[in-house]
N, C-alpha and C positions, 0 to 999 in steps of 0.2 A: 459595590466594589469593596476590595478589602484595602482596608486604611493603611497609608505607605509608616513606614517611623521615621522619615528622616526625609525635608525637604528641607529647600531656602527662605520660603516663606512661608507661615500658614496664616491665610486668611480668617478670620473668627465671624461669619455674618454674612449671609446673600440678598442682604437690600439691595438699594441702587448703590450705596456707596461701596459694599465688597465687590459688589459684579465691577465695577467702576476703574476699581484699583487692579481684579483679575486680569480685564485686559487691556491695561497698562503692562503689567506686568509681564502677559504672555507675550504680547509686540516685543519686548525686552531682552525674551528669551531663558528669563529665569523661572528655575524649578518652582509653583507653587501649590497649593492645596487648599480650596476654602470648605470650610466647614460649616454649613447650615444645620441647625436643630430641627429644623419645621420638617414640613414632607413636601417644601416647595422653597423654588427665591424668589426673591421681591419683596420681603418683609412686610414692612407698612401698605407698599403696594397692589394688593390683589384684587382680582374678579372672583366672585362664586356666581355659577351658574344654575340658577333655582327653578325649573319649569319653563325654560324660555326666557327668564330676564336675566338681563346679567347685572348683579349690583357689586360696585366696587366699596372695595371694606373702607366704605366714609366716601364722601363727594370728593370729589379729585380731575384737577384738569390739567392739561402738557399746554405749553406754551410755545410756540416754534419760535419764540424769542432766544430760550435759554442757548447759552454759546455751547454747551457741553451736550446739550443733547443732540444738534445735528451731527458733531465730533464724533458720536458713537455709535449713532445708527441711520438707517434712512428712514427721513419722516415720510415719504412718501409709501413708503414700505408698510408704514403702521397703518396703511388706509382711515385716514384721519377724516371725522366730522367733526364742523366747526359751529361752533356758536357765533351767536349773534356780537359785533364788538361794539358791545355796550351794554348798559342795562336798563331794565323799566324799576321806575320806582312806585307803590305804590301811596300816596299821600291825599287824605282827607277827599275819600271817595273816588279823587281820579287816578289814574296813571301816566306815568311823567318820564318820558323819554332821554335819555344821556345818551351821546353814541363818540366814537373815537372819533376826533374830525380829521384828525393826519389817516385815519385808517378809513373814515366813512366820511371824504369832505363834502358830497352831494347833502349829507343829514346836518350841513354846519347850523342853515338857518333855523333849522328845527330843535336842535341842540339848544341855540340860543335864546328861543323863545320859550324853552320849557318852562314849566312850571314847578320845580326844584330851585329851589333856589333864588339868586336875585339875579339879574345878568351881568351885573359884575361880578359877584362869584366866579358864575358857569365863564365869561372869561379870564378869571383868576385860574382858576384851576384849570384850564387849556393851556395858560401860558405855563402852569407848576410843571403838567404833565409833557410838555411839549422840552420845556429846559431839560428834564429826566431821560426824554427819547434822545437829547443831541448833544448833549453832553459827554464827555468823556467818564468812562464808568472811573476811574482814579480821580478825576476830579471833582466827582461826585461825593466817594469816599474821603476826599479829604478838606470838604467841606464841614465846618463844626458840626459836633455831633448832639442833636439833643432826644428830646418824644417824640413821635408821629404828630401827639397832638397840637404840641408846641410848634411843631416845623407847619402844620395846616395851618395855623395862627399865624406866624411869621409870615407866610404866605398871602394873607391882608382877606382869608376865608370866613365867611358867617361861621357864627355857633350854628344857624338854622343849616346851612349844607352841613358841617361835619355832621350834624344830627342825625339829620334827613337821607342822608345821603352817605359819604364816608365812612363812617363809624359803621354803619349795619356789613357796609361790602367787605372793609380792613378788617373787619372782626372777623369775618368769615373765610381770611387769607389766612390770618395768624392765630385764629383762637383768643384774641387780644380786644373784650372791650374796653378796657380803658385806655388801648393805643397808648400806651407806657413803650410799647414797643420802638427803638432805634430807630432815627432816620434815615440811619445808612441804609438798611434793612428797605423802610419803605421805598426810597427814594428807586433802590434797586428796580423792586418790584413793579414800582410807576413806569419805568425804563422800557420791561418787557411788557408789560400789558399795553404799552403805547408801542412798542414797535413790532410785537407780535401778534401771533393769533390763535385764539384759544378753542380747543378741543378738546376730545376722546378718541383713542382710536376705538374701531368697529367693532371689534373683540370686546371692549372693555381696557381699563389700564392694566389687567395684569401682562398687555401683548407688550410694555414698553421693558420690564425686566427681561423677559424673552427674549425681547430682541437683542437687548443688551449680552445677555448670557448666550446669544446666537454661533459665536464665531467662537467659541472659549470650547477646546477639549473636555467632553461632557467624563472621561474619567478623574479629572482632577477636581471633580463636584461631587463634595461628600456631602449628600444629603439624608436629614434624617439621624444626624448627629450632634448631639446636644453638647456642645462644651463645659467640663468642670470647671477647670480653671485654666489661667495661663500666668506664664513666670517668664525671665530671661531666657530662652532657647527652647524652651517648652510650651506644649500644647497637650492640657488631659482631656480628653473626650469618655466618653461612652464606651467608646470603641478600645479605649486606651492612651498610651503615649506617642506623639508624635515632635520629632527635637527638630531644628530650624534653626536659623542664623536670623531671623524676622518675623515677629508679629503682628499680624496689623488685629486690632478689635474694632469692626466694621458693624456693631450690633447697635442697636437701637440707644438711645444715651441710660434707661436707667441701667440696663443688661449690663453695657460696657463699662459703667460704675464700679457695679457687682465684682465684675470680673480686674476693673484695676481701683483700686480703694486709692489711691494718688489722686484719682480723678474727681474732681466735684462731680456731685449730681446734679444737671441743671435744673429749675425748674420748667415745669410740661404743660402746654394749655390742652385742652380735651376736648373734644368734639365729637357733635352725634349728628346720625343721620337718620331721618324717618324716607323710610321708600315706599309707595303710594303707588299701586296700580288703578286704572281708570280706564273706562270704556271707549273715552272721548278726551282728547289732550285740553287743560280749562284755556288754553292759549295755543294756535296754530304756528308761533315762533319761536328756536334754539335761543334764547337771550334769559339770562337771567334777571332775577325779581328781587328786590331789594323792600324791607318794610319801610317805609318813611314818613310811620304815623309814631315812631319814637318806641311803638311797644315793647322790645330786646325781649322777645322768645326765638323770631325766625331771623337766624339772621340772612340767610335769601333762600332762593328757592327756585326750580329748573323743571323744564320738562326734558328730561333729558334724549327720552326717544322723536323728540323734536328735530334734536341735533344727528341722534346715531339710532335709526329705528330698529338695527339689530340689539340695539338693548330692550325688544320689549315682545314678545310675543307680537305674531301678524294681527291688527285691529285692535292693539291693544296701548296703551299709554305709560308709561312710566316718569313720576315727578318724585322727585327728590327735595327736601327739604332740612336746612344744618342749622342746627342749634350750636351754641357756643355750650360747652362744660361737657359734662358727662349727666346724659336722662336716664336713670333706668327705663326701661320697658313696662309700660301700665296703662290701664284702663284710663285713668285721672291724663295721663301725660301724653295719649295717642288724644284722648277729645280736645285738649287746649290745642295742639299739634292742627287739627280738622276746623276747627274753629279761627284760628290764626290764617289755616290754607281758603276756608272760602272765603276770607273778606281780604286776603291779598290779589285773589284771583276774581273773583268776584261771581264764583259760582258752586253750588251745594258741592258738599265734599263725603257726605254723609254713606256713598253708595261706593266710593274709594276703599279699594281692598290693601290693610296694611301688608305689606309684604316682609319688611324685616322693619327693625332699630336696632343701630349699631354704633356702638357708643366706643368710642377709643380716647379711654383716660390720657396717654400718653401718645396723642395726635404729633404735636410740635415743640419743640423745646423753645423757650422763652427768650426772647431778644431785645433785653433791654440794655439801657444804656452803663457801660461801653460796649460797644461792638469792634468801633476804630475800624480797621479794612474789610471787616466781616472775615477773617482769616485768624483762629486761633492755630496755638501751636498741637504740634500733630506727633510731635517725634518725644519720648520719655524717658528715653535714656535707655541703656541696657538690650537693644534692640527690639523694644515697644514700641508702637504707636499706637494710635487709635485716630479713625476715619467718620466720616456721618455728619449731615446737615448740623450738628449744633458745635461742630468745628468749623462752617462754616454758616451760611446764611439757612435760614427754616424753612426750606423748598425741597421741590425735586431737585435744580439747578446745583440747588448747596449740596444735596447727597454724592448728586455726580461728578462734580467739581472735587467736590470733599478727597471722596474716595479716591482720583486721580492727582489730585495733588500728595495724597498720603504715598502713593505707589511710588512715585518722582522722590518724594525724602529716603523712601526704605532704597530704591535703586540706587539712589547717590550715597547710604550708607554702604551700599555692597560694592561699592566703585564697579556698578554696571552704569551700561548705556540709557539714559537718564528719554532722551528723546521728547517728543515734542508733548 
């Protein structure tokens, strides 16, 4: 399409948080324009489809907990496979079962018998995770704030569970192993993996931008336009100039830096993925794999055509495994990888065809203490804002959330219909 010069709002970024705030904005009925660089939306969120597998750029899962994602589309729509709610850990040769007991109460006594942990623990952290599902999320937020690590301690939890246990899973949510990460933040997150249920859709995750982008006039989707800069009422693209009454910059947090220097740059945790084709799944269940022999290479590991067999060629297997930081790709860093995998799963890894590593330096913006409501400020003055998870919490939730709270401040500056 040829680039208009002159709307209401121009969007800067087709993640979850610009699609988020579009349509906010279209319900609204005001003129806007988002602008993508890529030759797609969804930003952070995408599938490549490689020979039959589909791998998503980094492990990535939907929660049908998060409040913003039913809001925007239908889950049922996204033809969702679900994993398993819980995980296996492996420790000191055996594997050691965790499962939800509000979500799987048949698995309580099994839960509690595991061998993680002491059973005091494993009922500590029922009762941590249980106050998180029933709580009121404001009261949760406005409960003192300190570390993950600190609040598991307060908690009255072993060193041996956060070990064993916690630390490898949390690390693998947030890119955070030393759980310096906000409580508020976990506490969230405890919230919906207790009261939700985690998945893929069938497609892969890039079906959940799609869908988001479903209902939004595909000519007001400039894709394939790299934005120069943006100013008070301005918008320089590729394309050229484009003037506005509102800008939202909905780009990923260092871009959106770039693009407004007012803004810190947060810090980013990084995360890689090794993706592993196999003849035969090393595990016949969707439940993720936890290391809980302390080693902090894996921090877990899926099979994931367990859960969604259209991510794998027919007869074929696809297992995912996420390291925390950024791996380059190498001979030395695929065999510890293979090495790590057969003695979590407990069978040769050696005949596994590597199929990608995908390493994303700038996975999740950093959530440390303060956070306070997980709501920073969004509006800059001048008819700026800026939208995206590290304005709010470091999920999909925060992007989506993000994004529609941002569209709600730009509306209420244009004394439009603000809506729900």
């Amino acid at each position: 399409m040829s680039q208009p010069v002159e709307v209401d709002v121009v969007i800067v970024g087709g993640g979850l948080a610009g699609l988020s705030a579009a349509r906010r904005l279209d319900r609204a009925g005001v003129d806007w324009l988002l602008v993508e660089g890529s030759d797609r939306v969804g930003g952070r969120v995408a599938t490549d489809v490689v020979d039959g597998w589909h791998l998503d750029r980094g492990f990535q899962v939907l929660n049908t907990a998060y409040p913003r994602l039913s809001a925007l589309v239908d889950v049922d729509a996204l033809d969702m496979r679900y994993f398993t709610s819980g995980v296996l850990v492996r420790r000191a040769g055996g594997l050691h079962r965790l499962e939800n007991p509000l979500r799987e109460p048949l698995t309580t006594p099994q839960t509690l018998l595991s061998g993680v942990g002491s059973l005091t623990d494993r009922l500590k952290f029922a009762a941590l995770a249980t106050r998180c599902a029933t709580t009121p999320a404001a009261r949760l937020l406005a409960a003192p704030e300190t570390t993950t690590q600190e609040m598991l301690r307060k908690a009255g939890l072993s060193h041996r569970i956060i070990e064993e246990v916690l630390r490898p899973f949390l690390s693998g949510v947030f890119g955070d192993r030393s759980l310096d990460t906000s409580s508020h933040v976990t506490a969230m997150v405890l919230r919906s993996f207790t009261r939700g249920r985690i998945g893929v859709p069938a497609a892969g995750m890039a079906a959940l931008p799609a869908a988001i982008a479903g209902p939004l006039p595909f000519p007001q989707l400039l894709i394939g336009a790299r934005t120069l800069s943006v100013g008070p009422g301005l918008v320089v693209t590729e394309g050229g100039e484009v003037h506005c009454r509102a800008v939202i910059v909905a780009t990923d947090p260092v871009t959106a830096s770039a693009l407004l220097p007012q803004l810190p740059t947060p810090d980013m945790h990084g995360l890689t993925t090794f993706y592993f084709g196999a003849a035969q799944a090393p595990i016949d269940e969707p439940i993720l794999l936890l290391d809980g022999d302390r080693r902090e290479i894996i921090a877990n590991t899926v099979v994931l055509s367990n859960a969604a067999p259209e991510y794998a060629p027919s007869g074929r297997s696809l297992i995912a495994a996420s390291v925390v930081g950024v791996s380059a790709p190498s001979s030395a860093s695929e065999a510890v990888i293979r090495v790590e995998l057969a003695r979590m799963y407990g069978v040769p890894t050696d005949d596994w065809e590597l199929l990608e590593v995908i390493s994303i330096p700038h996975a999740l913006p950093s959530a440390r203490v303060p956070q306070n409501t997980l709501r920073k400020p969004v509006a800059l003055g001048n008819g700026l804002f800026v939208a995206g998870d590290h304005r709010d919490s470091p999920s999909l939730q925060g992007a989506m959330a993000g994004g529609w709270r941002t569209a709600g401040e730009v509306l209420a500056s244009l004394g439009a219909r603000v809506g729900a």
